[in-house]
N, C-alpha and C positions, 0 to 999 in steps of 0.2 A: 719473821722479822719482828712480829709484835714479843717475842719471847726469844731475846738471843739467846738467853743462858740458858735453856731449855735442854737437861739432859735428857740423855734415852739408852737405849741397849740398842749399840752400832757394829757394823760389823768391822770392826778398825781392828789393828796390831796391837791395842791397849785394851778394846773390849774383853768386857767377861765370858768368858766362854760356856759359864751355867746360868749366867744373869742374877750375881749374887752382889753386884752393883752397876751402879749407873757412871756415866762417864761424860765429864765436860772439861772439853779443851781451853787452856787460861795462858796465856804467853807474857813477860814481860812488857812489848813492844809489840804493833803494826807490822813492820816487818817480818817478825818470827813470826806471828799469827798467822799470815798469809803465806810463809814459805810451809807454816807446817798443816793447815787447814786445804788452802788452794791447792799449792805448787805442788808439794811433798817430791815425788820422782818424776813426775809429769816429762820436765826437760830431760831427762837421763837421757846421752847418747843423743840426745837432738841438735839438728845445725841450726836449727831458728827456735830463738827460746822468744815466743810473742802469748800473753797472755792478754785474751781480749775483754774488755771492757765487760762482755754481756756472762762471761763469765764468773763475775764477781759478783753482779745484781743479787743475785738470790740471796749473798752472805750478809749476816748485821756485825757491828764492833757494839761491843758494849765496856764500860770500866765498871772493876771489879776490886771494891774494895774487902778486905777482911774484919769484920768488927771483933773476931777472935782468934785464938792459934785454931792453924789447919792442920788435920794427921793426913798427910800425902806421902806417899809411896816413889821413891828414886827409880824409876825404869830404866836407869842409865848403867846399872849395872844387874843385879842377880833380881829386881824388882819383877820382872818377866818370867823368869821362872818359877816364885813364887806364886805369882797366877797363872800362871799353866798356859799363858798366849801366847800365840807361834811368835817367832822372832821377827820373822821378815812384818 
């Protein structure tokens, strides 16, 4: 909590696979942060989609401004296989 923006080498679908970088999650909006941080697949297939309160404790928000241009990588398309992370 005291270091939201605290990257690291994770074991996520965007992690690096030799640890040739670090990775921090940044969302537009509240909402995308917590569907892609929290939720992700979580609800797939489930009748009850209830996410409990004690479950979010651990996580911090932080704002994230840019004081210059950022070189980021589009994983929305061939971004993935350029770093060699599995798809799923």
């Amino acid at each position: 909590m005291a270091t939201p923006l605290g990257m690291g080498f994770g074991n996520t679908r965007f992690s690096s696979p030799d640890r040739k970088f670090r990775l921090v999650y940044i969302a537009r909006d509240l909402p995308t942060a917590i569907a892609e941080t929290i939720v992700r697949d979580r609800f797939e297939g489930a009748a009850k989609r209830v996410l409990d309160e004690s479950e979010v404790e651990e996580w911090a928000v932080a704002e994230v401004t840019a004081t210059a241009l950022l070189l980021v990588l589009d994983l929305r398309t061939t971004g993935l296989l350029r770093l060699g992370a599995d798809s799923e």
